[in-house]
DOSESE-511256 format. One record per atom (N, C-alpha, C, O): residue in three letters; x, y, z. Coordinates in steps of 0.02 Angstrom, whole numbers, padded with zeros to 5 digits, always signed. Layout:
ALAXYZ;...
END
This chain:
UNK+00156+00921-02022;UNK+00146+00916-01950;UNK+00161+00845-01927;UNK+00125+00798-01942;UNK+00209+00841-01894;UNK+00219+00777-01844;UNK+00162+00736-01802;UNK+00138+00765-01753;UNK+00137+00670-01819;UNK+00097+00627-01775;UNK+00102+00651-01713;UNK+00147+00688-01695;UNK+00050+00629-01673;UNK+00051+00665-01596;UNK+00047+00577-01583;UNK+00005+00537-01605;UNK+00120+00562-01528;UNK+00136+00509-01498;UNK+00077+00507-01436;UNK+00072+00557-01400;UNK+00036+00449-01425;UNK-00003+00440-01369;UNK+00021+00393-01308;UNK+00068+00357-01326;UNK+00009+00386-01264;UNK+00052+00343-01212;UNK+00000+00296-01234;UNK-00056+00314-01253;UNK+00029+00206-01228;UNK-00028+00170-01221;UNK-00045+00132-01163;UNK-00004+00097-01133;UNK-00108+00140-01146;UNK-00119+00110-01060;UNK-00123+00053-01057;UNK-00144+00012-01099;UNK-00091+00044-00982;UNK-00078-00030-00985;UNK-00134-00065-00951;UNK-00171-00017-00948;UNK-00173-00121-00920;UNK-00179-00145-00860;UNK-00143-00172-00797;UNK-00087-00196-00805;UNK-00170-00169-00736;UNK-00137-00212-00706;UNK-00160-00211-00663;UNK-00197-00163-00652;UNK-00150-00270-00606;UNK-00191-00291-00538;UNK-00188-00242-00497;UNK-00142-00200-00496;UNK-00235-00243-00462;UNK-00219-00209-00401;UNK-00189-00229-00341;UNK-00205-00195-00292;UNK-00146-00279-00331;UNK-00093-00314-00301;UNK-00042-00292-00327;UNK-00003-00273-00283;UNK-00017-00282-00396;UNK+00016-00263-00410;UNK+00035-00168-00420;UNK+00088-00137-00414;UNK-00024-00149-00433;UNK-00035-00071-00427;UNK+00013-00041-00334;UNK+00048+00006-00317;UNK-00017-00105-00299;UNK-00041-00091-00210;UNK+00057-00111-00192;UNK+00082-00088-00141;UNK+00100-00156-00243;UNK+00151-00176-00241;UNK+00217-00099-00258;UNK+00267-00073-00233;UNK+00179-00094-00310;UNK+00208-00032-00342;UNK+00237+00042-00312;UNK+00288+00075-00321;UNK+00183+00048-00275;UNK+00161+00120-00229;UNK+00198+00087-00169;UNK+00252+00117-00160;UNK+00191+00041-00128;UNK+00218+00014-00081;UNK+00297+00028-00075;UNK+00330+00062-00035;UNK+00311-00008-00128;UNK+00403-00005-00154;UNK+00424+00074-00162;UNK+00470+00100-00131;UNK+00383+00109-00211;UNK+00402+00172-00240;UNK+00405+00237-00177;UNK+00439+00288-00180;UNK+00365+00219-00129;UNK+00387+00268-00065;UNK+00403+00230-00011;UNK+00373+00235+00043;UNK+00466+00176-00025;UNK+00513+00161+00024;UNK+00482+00121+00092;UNK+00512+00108+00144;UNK+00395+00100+00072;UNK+00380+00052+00130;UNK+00419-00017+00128;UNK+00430-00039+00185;UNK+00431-00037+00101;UNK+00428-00096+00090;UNK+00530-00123+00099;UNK+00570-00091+00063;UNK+00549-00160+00131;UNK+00516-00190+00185;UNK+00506-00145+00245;UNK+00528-00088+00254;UNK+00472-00180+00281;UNK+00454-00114+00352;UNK+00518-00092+00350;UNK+00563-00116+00316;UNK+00520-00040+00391;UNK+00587-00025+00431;UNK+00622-00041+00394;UNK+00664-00081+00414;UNK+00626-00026+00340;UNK+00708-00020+00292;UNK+00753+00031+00305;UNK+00814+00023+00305;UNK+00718+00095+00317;UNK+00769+00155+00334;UNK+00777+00153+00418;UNK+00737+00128+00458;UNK+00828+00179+00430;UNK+00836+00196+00499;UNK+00795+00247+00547;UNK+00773+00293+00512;UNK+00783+00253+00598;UNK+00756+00302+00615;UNK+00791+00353+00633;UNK+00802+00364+00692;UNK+00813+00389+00588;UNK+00846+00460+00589;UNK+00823+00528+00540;UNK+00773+00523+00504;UNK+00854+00573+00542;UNK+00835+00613+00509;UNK+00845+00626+00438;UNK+00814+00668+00407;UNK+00895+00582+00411;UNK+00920+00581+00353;UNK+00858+00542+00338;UNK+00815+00575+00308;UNK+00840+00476+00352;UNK+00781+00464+00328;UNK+00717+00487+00300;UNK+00678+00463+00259;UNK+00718+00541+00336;UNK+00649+00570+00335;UNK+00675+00626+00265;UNK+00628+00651+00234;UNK+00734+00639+00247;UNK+00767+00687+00199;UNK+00752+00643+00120;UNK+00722+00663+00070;UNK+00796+00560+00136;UNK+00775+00535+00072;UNK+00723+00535+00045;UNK+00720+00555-00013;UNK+00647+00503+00091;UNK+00594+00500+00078;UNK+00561+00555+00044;UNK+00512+00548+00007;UNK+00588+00608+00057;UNK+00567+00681+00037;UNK+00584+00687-00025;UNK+00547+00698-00073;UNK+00670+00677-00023;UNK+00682+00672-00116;UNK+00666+00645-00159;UNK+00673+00662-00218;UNK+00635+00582-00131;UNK+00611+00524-00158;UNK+00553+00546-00186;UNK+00545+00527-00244;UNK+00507+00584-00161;UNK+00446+00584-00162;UNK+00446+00644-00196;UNK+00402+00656-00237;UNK+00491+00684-00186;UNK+00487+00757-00211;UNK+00435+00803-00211;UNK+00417+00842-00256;UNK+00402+00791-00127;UNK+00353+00829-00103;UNK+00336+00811-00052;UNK+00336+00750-00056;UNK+00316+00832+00015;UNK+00281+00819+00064;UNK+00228+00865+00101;UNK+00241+00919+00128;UNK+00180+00841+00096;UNK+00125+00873+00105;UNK+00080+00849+00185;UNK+00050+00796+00185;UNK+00079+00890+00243;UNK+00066+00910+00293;UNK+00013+00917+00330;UNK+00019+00960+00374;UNK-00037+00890+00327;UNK-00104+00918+00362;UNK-00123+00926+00431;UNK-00169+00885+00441;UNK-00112+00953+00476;UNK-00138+00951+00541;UNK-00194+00970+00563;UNK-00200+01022+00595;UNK-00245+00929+00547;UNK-00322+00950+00567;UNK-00363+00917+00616;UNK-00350+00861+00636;UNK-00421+00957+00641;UNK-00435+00951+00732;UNK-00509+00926+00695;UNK-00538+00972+00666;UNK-00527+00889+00694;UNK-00600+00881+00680;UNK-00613+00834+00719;UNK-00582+00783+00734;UNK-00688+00866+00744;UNK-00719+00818+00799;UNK-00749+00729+00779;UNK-00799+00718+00745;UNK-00715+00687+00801;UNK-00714+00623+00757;UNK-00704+00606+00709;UNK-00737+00558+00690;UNK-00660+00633+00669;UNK-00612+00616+00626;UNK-00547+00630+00621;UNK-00523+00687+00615;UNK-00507+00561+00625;UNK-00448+00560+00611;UNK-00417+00580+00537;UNK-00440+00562+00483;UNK-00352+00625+00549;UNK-00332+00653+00501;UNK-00310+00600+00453;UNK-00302+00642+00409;UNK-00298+00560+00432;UNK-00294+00492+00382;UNK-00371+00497+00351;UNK-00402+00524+00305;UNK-00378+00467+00390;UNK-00479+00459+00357;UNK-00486+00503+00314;UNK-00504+00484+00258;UNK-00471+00595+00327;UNK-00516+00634+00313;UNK-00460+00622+00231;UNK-00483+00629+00175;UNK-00389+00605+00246;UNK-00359+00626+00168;UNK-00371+00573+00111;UNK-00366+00586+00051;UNK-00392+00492+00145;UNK-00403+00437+00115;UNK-00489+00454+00079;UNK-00506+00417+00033;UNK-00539+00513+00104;UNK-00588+00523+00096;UNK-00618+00571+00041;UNK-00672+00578+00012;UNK-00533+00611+00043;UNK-00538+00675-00006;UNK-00537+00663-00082;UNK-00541+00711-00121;
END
């Protein structure tokens, strides 16, 4: 039977974590993409998912509630 390969974890800042995610879905720098529709196409491939919520809740904004979940 073949060793079972483990990933080994790394550390790292959370400046750098916050750098990472930033870059990896195309914030960074602001306004790098254009405002068109192709834009909104890369980001999608990029991401290879986009996920949608439109919810009515009485004092809460829909951000909050997904930053909460």
């Amino acid at each position: 039977m073949a060793p079972t390969i483990r990933p080994v974890p790394i550390e790292i800042s959370r400046a750098m974590a916050r750098r990472f995610l930033v870059l990896r879905h195309l914030l960074a720098p602001p306004r790098a993409l254009p405002a068109e529709p192709e834009s909104v196409l890369r980001v999608v491939e990029r991401l290879g998912f986009l996920q949608f919520d439109p919810l009515e809740v009485p004092g809460a904004r829909n951000h909050d509630l997904v930053r909460a979940a």
